[in-house]
N, C-alpha and C positions, 0 to 999 in steps of 0.2 A: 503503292506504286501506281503513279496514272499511265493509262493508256491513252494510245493517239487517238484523238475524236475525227469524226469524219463531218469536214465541212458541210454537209446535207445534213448531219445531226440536228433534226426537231427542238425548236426552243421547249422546255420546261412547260407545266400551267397543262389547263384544263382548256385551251384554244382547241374547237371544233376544227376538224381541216376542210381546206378550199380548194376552188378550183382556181387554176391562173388567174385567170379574166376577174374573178369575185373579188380575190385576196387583194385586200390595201397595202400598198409596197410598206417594205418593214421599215420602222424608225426603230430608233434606240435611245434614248435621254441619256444612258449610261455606256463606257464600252464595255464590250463584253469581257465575264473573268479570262483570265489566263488560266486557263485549266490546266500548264507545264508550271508554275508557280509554287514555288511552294515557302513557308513561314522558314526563318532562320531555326527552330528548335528542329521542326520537319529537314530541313538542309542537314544538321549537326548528326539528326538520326538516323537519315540516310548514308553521308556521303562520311562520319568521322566513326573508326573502327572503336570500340571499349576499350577500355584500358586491360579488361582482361585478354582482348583478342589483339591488341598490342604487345600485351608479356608474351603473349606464345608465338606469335609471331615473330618476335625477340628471341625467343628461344629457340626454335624451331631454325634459325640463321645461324644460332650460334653453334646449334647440334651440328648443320650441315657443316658451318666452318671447321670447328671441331674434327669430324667423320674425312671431311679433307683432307686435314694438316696430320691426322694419323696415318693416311694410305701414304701420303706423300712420305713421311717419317720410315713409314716399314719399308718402301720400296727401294728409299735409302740405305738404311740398315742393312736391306736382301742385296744391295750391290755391294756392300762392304763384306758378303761375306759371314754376317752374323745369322741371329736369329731371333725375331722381331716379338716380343709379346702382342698380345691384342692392346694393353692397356701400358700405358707408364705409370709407375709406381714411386712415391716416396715410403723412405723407414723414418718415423719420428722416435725419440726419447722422451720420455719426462722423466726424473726425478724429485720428488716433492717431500714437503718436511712433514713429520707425523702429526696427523690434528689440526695440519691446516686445510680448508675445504676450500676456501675462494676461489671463484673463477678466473680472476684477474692472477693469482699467482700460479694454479694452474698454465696459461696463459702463458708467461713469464717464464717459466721453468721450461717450457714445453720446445724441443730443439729438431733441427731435420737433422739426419745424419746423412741422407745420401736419394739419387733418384735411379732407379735405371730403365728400360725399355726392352731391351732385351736377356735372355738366356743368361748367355756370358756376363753381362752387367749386373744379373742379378747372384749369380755365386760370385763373381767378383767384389760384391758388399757383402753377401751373409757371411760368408766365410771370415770377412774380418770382426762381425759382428761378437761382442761377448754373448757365451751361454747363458742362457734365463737360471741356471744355477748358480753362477759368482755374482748376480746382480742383486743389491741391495732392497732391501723394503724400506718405502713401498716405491716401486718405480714401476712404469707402462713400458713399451717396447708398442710403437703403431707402425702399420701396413697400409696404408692410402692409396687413393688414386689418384693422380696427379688433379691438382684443383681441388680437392676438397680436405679441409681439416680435419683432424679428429676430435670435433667439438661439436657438441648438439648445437649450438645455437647457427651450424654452418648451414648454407641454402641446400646442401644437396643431403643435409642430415636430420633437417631442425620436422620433418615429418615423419621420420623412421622409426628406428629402433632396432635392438641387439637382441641377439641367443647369446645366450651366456652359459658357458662349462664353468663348472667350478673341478678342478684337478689336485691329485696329491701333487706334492713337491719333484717327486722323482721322476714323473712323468711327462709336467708340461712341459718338456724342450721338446720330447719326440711328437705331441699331441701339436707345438704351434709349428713345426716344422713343415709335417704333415697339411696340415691347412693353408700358409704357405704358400706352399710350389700347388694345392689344387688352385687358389685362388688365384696367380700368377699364368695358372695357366690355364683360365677360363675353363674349369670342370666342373664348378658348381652349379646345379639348377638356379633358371634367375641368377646368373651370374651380371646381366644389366642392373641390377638391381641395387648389386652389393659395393656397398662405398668402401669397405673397408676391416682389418681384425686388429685385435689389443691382444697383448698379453700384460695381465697383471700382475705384479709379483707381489705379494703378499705377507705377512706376517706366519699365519698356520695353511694356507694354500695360495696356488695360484691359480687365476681367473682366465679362462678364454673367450671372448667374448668377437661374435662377427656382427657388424652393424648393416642394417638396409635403409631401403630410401624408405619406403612406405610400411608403415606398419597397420594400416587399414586393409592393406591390401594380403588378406587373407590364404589365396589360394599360395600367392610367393612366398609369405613366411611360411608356412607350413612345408612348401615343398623344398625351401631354404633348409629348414630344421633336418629334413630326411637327406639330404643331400649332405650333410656335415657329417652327420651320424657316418654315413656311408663311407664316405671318404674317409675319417681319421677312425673307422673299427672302431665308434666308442660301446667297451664292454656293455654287459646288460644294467650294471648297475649305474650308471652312470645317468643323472636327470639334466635336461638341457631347461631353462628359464629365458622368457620373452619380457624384455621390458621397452615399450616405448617411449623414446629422448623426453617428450615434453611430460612424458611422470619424471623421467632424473629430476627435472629443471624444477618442478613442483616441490619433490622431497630432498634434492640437491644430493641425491644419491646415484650411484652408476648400480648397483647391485641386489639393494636393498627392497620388499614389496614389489616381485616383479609378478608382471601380469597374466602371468602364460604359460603350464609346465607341460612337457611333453618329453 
């Protein structure tokens, strides 16, 4: 950054100083630099933001619009009468064929069944929901946040990762129930955090699994992992497994070599 020069600013050079009367009036051959000047790469570095401080920038507008168009929504909701989640939620389905692993079919298969925002909205869908007992293997049953998929390669997933239960049969309708109505109703630690849960239905078990944004970010998953525990009473025996999306995407496994037991 230049500073403003003061026109009595001493030329440069090793010139002895004078008095009035002695000094020979100044010439110049050359004008003098523009000391406010600066090179177009110098202009570009200054005056043009990064592309990184543009995405957040970006983001940072969009959070705001976002965080807007939510109070606007709840205080709608509060005048009708209802009762506003913090978050809107979609339920997805999949049902997929045995032994096919593709993403693309995945993809494909993969259905919404409904969104809601509030209370009422939300047993007004579960309840028509089938039990994780009459559904077929292998099929998912997903819990979202409005905007993001339940796909690693998605932007608000593709740096996370999941805690994953693994469950007998008999149990995991009461165990995703539970989780559920905490997650719906903003009870989990780092609940900014949490994009979203699965359940899997499985051949010899089913899988529960809750997904975060960041899975570098240490102090959240950990306090993630005690915060599940807490809320769904999982007995003692019971091991929770950390796997971060970009291992699935490496092993093309949701389940498999997970990174983290607690």
């Amino acid at each position: 950054m230049v500073q403003d020069m003061d026109a009595s600013f001493p030329p440069s050079g090793n010139a002895l100083p004078m008095s009035a009367a002695t000094a020979p009036p100044p010439t110049r051959s050359t004008p003098p630099p523009d000391l406010t000047a600066t090179s177009a790469n110098d202009h570009a570095a200054v005056h043009t933001p990064s592309l990184e401080n543009r995405h957040e920038d970006n983001s940072n507008k969009e959070r705001v619009v976002h965080e807007g168009d939510e109070r606007e929504r709840q205080n709608r909701e509060l005048r009708a009468g209802l009762h506003p989640l913090q978050h809107r939620f979609v339920f997805w389905y999949t049902q997929r064929t045995p032994g096919i692993r593709s993403r693309t079919s995945y993809e494909d298969n993969m259905k919404k069944i409904a969104d809601f925002s509030t209370v009422e909205g939300f047993w007004g869908c579960y309840c028509h929901l089938a039990r994780p007992s009459t559904l077929p293997n292998p099929t998912d049953i997903h819990l979202f946040k409005e905007g993001i998929r339940p796909l690693w390669e998605d932007a608000a997933n593709r740096n996370g990762g999941k805690w994953i239960i693994r469950l007998k049969k008999l149990v995991s309708g009461r165990f995703w129930e539970n989780l559920v109505i905490a997650m719906i109703g903003d009870q989990l630690d780092y609940g900014d955090t949490v994009c979203g849960a699965v359940l899997s239905i499985r051949f010899g078990e089913d899988i529960l699994s809750v997904w975060n944004r960041n899975s570098s970010d240490n102090q959240a998953v950990m306090a993630l992992r005690d915060s599940i525990k807490r809320h769904l009473h999982l007995p003692v025996g019971y091991l929770m497994e950390y796997k971060p999306h970009d291992a699935s995407l490496r092993d093309n496994s949701s389940f498999r070599n997970t990174w983290l037991r607690g």
